[in-house]
KETOR-322428 format. One line per field, with one value per atom (N, C-alpha, C): residue number from 1; residue in one letter; atom name; x, y, z. Coordinates in steps of 0.2 Angstrom, whole numbers, plus 5000, padded with zeros to 4 digits. Layout:
KETOR-322428
seq = [NUM ...] $
type = [A ...] $
atom = [CA ...] $
xx = [X ...] $
yy = [Y ...] $
zz = [Z ...] $
//
This chain:
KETOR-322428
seq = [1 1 1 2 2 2 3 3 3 4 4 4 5 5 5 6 6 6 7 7 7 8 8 8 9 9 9 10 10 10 11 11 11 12 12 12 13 13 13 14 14 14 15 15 15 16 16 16 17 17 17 18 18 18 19 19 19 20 20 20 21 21 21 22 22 22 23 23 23 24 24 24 25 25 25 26 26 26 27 27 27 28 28 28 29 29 29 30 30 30 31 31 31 32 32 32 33 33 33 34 34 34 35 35 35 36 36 36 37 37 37 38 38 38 39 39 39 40 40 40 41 41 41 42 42 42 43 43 43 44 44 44 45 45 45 46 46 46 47 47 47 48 48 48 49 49 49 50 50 50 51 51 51 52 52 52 53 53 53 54 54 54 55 55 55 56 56 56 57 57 57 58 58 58 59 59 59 60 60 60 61 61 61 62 62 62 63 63 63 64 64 64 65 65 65 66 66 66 67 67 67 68 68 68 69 69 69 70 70 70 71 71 71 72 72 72 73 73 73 74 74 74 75 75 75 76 76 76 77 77 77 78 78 78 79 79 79 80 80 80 81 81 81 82 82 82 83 83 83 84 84 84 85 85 85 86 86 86 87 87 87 88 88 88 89 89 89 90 90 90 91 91 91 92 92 92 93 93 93 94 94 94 95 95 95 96 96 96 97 97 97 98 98 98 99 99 99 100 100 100 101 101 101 102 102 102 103 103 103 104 104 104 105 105 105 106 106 106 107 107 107 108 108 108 109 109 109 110 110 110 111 111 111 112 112 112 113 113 113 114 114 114 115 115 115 116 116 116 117 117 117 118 118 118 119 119 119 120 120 120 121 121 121 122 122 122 123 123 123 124 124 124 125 125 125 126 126 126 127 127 127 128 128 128 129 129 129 130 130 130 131 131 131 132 132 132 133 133 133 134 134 134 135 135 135 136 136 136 137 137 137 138 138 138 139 139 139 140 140 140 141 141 141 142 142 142 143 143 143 144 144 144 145 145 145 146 146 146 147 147 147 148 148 148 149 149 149 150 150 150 151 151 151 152 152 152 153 153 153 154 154 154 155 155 155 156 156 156 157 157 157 158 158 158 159 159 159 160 160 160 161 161 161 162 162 162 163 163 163 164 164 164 165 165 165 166 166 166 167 167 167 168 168 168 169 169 169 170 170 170 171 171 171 172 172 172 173 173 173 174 174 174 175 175 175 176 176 176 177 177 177 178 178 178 179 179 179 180 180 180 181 181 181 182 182 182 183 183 183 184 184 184 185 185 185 186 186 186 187 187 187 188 188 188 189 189 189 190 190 190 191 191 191 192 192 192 193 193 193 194 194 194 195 195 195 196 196 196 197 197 197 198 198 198 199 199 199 200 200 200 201 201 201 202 202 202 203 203 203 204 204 204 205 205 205 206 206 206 207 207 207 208 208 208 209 209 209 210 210 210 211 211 211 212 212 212 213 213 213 214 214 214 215 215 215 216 216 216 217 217 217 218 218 218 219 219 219 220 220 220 221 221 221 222 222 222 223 223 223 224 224 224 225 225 225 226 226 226 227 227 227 228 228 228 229 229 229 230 230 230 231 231 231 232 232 232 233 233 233 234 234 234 235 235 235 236 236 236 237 237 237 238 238 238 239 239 239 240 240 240 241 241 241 242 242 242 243 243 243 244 244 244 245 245 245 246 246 246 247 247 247 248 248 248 249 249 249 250 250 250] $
type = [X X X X X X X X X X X X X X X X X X X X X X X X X X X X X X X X X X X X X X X X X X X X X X X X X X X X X X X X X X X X X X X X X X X X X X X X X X X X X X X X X X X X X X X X X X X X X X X X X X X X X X X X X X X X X X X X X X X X X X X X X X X X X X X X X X X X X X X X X X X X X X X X X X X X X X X X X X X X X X X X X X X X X X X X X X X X X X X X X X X X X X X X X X X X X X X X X X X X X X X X X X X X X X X X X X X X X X X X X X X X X X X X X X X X X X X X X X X X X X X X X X X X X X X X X X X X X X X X X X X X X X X X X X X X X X X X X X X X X X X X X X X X X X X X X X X X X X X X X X X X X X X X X X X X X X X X X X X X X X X X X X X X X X X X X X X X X X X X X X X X X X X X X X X X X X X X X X X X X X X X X X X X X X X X X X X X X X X X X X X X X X X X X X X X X X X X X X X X X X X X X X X X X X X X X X X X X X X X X X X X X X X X X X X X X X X X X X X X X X X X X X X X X X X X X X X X X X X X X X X X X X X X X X X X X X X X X X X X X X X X X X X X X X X X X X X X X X X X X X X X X X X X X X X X X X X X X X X X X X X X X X X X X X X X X X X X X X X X X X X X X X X X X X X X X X X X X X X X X X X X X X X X X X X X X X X X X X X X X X X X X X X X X X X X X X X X X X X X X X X X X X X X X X X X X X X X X X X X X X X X X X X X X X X X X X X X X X X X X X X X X X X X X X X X X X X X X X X X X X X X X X X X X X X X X X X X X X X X X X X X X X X X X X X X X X X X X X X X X X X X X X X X X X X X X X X X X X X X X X X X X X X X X X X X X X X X X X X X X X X X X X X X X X X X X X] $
atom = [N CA C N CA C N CA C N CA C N CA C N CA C N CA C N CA C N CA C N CA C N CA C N CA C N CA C N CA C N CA C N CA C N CA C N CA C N CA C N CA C N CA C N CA C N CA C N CA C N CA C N CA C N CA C N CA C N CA C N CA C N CA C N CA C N CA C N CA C N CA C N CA C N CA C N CA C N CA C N CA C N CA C N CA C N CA C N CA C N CA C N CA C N CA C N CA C N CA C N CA C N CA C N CA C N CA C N CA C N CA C N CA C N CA C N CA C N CA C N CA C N CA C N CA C N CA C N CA C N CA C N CA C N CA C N CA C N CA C N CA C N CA C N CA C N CA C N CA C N CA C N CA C N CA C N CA C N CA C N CA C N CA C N CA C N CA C N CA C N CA C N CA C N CA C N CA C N CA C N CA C N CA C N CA C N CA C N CA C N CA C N CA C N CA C N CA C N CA C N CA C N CA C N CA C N CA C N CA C N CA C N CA C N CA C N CA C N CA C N CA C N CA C N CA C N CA C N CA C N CA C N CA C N CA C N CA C N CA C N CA C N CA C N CA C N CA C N CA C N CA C N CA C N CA C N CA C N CA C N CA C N CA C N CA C N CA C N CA C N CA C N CA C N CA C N CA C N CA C N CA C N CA C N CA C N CA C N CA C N CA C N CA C N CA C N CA C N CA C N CA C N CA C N CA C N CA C N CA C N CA C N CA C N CA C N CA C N CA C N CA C N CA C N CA C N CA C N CA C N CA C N CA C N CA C N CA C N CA C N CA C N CA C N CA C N CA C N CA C N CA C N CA C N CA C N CA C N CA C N CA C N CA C N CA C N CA C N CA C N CA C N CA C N CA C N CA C N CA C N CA C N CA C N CA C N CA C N CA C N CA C N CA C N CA C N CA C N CA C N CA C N CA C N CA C N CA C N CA C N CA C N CA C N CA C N CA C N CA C N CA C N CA C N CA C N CA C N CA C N CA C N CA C N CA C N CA C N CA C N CA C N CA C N CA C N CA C N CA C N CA C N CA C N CA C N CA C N CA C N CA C N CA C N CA C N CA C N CA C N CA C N CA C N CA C N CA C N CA C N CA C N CA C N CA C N CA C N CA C N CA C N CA C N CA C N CA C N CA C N CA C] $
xx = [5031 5026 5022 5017 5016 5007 5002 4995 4991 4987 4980 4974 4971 4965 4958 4954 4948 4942 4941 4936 4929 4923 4919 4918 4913 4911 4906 4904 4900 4906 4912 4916 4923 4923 4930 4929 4925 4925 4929 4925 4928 4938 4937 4945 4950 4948 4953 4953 4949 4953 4957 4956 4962 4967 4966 4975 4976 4974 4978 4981 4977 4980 4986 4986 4990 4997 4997 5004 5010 5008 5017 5019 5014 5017 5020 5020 5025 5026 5033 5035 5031 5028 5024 5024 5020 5017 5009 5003 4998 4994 4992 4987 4980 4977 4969 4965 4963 4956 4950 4948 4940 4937 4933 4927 4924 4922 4918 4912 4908 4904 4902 4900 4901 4907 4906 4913 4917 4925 4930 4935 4941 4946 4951 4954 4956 4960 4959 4961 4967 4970 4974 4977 4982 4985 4991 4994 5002 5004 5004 5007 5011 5016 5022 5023 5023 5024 5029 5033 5037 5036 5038 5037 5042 5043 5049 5048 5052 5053 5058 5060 5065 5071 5076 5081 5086 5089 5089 5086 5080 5077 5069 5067 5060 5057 5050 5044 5042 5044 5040 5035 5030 5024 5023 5020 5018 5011 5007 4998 4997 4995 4991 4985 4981 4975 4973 4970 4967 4958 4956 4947 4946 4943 4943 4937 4934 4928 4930 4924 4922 4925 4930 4934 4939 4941 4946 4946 4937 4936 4934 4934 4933 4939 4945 4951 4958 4958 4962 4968 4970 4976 4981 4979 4983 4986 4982 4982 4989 4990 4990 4998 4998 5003 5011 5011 5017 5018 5012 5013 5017 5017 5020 5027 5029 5037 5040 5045 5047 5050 5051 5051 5049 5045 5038 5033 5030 5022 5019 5014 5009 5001 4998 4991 4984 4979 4973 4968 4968 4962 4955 4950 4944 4938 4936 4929 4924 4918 4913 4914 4908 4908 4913 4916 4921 4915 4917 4913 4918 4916 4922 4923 4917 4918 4920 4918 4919 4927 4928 4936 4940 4936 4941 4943 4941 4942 4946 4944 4952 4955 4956 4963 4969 4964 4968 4971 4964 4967 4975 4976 4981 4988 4987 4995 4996 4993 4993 4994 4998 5000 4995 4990 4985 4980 4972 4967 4963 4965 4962 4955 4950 4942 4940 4935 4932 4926 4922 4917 4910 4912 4907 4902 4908 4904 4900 4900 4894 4887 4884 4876 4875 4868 4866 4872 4875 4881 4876 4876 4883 4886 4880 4879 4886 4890 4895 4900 4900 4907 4908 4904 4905 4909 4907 4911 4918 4919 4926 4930 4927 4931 4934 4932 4934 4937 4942 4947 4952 4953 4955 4962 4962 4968 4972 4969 4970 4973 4972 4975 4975 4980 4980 4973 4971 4966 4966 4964 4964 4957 4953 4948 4946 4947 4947 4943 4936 4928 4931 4937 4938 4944 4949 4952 4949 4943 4941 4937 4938 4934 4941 4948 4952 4955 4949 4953 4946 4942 4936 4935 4941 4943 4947 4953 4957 4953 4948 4945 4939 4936 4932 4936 4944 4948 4951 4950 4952 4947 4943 4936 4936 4941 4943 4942 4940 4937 4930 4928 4919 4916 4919 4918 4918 4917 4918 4911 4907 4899 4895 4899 4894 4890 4884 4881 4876 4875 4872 4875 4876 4881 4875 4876 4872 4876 4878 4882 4881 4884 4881 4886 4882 4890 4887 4890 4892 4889 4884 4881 4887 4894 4901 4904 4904 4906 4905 4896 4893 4894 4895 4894 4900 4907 4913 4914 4913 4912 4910 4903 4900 4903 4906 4910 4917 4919 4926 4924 4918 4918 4914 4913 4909 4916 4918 4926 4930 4931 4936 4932 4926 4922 4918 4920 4917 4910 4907 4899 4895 4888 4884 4882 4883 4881 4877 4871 4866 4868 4865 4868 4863 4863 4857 4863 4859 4861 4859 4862 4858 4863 4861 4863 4867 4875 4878 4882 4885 4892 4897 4898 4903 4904 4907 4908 4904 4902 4902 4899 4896 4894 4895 4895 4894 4890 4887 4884 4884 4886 4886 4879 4875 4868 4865 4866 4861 4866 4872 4875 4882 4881 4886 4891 4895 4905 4910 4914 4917 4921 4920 4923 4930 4933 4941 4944 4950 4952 4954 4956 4960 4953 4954 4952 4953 4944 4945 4950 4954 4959 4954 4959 4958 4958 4954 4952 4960 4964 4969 4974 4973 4978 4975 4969 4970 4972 4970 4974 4980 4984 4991 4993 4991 4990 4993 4987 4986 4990 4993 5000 5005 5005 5011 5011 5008 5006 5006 5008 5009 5007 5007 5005 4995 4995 4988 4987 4979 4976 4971 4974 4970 4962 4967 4959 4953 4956 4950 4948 4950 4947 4941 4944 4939 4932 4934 4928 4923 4926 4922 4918 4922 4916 4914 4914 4908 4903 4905 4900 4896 4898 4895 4890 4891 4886 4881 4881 4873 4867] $
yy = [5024 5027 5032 5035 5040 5037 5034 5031 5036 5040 5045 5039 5041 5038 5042 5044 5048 5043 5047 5040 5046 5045 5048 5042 5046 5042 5034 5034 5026 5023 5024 5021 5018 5022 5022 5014 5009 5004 5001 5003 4997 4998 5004 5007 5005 5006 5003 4997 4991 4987 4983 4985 4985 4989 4994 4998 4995 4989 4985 4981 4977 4972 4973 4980 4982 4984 4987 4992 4988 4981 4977 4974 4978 4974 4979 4986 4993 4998 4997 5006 5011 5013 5020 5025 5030 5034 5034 5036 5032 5039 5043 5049 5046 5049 5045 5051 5054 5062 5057 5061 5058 5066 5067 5074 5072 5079 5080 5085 5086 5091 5095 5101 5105 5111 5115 5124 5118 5123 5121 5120 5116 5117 5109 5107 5101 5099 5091 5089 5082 5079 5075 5072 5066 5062 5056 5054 5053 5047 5040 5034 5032 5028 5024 5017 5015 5005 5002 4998 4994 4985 4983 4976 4972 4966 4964 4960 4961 4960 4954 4949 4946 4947 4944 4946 4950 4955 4960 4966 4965 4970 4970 4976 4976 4984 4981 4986 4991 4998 5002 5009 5010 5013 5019 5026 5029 5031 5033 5034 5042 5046 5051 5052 5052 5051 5059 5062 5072 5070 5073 5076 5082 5083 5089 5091 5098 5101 5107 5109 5114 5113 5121 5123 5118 5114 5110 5105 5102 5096 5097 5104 5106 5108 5108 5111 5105 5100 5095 5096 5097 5098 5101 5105 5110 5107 5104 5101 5094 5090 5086 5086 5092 5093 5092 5097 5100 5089 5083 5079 5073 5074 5071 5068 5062 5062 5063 5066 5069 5062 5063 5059 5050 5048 5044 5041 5037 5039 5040 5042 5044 5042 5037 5035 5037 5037 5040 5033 5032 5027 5032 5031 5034 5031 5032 5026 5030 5023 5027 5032 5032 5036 5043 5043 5050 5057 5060 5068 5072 5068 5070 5078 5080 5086 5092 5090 5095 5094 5101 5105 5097 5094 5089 5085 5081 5078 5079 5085 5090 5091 5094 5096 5089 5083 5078 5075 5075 5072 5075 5081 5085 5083 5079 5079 5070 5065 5059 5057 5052 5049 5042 5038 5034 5035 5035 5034 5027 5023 5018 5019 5014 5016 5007 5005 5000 5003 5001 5002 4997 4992 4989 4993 4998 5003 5008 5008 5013 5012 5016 5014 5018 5014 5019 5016 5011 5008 5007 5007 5008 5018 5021 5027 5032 5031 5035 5032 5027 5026 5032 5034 5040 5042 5046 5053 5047 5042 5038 5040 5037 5041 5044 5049 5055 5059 5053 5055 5053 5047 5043 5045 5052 5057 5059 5060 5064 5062 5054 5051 5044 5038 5032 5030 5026 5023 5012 5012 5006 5004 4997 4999 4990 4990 4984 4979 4981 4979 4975 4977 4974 4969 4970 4965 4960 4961 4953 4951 4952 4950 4945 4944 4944 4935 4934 4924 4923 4924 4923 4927 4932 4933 4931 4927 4924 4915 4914 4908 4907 4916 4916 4916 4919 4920 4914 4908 4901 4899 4901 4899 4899 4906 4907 4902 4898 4904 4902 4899 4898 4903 4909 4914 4921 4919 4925 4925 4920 4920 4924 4925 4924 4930 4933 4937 4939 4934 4936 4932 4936 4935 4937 4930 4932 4932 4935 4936 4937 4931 4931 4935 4940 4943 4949 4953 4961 4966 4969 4973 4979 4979 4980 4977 4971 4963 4962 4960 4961 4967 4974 4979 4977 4976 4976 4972 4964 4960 4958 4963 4965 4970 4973 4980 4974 4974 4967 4967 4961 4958 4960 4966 4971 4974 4977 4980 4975 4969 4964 4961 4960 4958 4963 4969 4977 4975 4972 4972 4972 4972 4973 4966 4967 4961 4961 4956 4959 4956 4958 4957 4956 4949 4948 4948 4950 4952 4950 4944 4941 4944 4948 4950 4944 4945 4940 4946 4944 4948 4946 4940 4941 4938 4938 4933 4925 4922 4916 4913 4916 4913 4917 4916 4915 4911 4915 4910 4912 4909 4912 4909 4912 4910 4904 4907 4901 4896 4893 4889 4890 4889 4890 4888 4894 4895 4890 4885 4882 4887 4887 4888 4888 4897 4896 4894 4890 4889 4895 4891 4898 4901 4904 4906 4915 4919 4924 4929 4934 4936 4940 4941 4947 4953 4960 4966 4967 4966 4970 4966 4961 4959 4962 4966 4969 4973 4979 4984 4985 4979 4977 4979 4973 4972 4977 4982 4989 4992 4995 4997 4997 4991 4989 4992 4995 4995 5003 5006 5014 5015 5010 5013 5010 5013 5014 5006 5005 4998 4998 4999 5000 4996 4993 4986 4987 4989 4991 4998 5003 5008 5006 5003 5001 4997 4994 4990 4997 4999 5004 5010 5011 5017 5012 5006 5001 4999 4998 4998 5004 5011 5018 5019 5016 5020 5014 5008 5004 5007] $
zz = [5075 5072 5077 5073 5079 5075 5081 5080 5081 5080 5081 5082 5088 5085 5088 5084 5085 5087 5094 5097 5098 5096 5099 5106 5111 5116 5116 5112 5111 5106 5105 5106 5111 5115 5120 5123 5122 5127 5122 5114 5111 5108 5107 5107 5111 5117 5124 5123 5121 5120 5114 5110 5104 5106 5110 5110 5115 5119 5124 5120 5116 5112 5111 5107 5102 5105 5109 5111 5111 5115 5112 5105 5102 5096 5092 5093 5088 5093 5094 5096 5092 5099 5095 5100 5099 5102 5098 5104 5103 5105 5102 5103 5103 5109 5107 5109 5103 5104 5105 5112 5113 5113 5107 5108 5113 5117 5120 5119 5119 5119 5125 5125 5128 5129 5131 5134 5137 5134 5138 5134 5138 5134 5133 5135 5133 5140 5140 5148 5145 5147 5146 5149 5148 5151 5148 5153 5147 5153 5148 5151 5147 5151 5144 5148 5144 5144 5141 5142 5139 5140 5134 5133 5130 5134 5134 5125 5121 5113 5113 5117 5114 5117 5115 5117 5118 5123 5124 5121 5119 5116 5120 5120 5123 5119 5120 5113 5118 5117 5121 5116 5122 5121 5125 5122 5127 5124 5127 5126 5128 5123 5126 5126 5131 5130 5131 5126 5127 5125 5131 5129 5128 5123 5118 5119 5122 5122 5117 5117 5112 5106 5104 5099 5098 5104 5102 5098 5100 5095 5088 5088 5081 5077 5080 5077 5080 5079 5084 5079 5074 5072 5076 5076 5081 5087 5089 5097 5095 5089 5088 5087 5080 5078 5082 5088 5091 5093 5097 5097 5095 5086 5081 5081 5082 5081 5073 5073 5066 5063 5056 5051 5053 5055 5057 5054 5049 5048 5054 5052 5058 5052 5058 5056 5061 5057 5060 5063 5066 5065 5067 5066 5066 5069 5073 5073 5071 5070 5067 5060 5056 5049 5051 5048 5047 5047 5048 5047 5042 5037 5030 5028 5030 5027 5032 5039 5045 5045 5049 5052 5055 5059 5061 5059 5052 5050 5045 5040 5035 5039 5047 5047 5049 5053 5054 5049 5042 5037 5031 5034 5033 5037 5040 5045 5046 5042 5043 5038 5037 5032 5028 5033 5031 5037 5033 5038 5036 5045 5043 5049 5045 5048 5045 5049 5050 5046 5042 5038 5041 5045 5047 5054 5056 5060 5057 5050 5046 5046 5048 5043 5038 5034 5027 5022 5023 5019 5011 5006 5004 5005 5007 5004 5007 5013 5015 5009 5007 5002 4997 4995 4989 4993 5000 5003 5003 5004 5008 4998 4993 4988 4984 4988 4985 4989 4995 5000 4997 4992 4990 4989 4982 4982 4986 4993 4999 5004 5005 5010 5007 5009 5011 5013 5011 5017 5017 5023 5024 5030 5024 5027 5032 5039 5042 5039 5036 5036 5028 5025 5019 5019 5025 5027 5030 5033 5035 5030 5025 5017 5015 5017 5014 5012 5016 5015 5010 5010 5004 4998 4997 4991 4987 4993 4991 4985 4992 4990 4982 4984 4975 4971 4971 4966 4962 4968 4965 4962 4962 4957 4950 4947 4941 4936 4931 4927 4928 4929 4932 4934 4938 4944 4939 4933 4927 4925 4925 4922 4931 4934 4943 4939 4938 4940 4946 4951 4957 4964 4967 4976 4981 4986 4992 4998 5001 5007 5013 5019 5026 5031 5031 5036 5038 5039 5039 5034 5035 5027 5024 5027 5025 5020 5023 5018 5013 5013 5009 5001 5003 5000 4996 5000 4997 4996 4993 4991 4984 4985 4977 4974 4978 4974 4971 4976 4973 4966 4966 4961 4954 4956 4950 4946 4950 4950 4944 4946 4944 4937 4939 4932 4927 4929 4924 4923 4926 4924 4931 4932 4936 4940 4946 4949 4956 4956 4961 4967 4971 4980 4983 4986 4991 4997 5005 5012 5016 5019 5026 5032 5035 5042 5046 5047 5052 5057 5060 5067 5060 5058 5054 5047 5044 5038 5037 5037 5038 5030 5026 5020 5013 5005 5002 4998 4992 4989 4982 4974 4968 4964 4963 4960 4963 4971 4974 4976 4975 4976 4982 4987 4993 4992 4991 4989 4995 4992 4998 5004 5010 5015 5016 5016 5019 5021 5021 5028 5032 5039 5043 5047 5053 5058 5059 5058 5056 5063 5061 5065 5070 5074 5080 5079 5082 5079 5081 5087 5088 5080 5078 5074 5067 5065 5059 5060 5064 5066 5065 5068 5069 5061 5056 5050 5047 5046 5041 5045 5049 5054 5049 5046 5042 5034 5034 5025 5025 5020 5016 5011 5006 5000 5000 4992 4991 4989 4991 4986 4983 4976 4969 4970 4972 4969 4974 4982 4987 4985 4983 4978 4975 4969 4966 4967 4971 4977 4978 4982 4986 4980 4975 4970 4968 4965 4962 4968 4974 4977 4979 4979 4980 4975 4968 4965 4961 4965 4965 4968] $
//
């Protein structure tokens, strides 16, 4: 596969270390656009790594790292394109809220077959979901902030059918989690459902009208292993759609 990943700068610490995780785990080629601001033209860099896979087999990697000043970070299609391996997916990852509507983000989202984005790096949530929406047509999307919602909605769902009357969810986690959560369950139960939000680093609670939801099992994964994850997936997921516009327009 060929991986894009759009890092603005108060990203690059946390991106290097996920594409360390990551690179033994899929032959790829790994584009990483860091914008810069300011005149200029674009500067870059090209590593390749191999990793022993087994037996007589081994995972290899190569990494192009391009800093795009000016016109470049406004137009990176171009830049990206001639880099592409033919017949391929080719995925975007994005940090940070997308600039849905600016040159860079249309033209990339024209030559990639899934954009995945962590939503827990959003602010003003639920408000950018609308614009994440109404890309929906447009591109694949896969959203990390909803895969780590994925063992506690395995666990409300065993809840069934007691978990039909839930009208009010309190969630300890991520104001991500949270949103997508209550969109989940607004989604799946077609009616309105209220959201209370206690700030955590991650998931750690549930509660259905006051009452604390039992706890998953299992140990929540590594960023490189969601990543890894959604890597493996192409088609659309109906249901996290739906999450997301029912949570955009509370």
């Amino acid at each position: 596969m060929t991986h894009i990943a759009w890092v603005p700068e108060q990203w690059v610490e946390a991106a290097e270390d996920v594409l360390a995780g990551l690179a033994e785990r899929h032959p790829s080629r790994t584009i990483v656009l860091f914008p810069q601001s300011g005149a200029g033209g674009l500067e870059g860099e090209v590593s390749v790594e191999s990793f022993a896979g087994g037996e007589n087999r081994s995972v290899c990697t190569d990494t192009i790292r391009i800093r795009l000043h000016g016109t470049s970070a406004e137009h990176p299609g171009s830049v990206v394109e001639p880099l592409l391996i033919p017949d391929l997916p080719v995925f975007l990852r994005w940090r940070g809220v997308p600039a849905f509507r600016d040159s860079a983000f249309e033209e990339l989202a024209d030559v990639v077959d899934r954009l995945i984005i962590d939503s827990t790096e959003w602010p003003d949530l639920p408000r950018p979901y609308a614009d994440l929406a109404r890309v929906f047509d447009r591109v694949v999307v896969s959203d990390i902030a909803w895969a780590r919602t994925s063992r506690w909605r395995l666990m409300l769902a065993s809840l069934w059918p007691a978990i039909a009357n839930v009208r009010r969810i309190k969630v300890t986690g991520t104001l991500a989690q949270a949103q997508l959560l209550a969109g989940w369950l607004r989604s799946r139960l077609e009616r309105s459902i209220e959201l209370e939000h206690e700030q955590s680093d991650r998931l750690v609670g549930v509660e259905l009208h006051g009452k604390p939801a039992p706890f998953p099992p299992g140990d929540p994964p590594l960023p490189a292993d969601l990543l890894s994850d959604e890597l493996d997936k192409l088609s659309r997921d109906p249901v996290y759609e739906a999450a997301v516009v029912a949570a955009a327009v509370t």
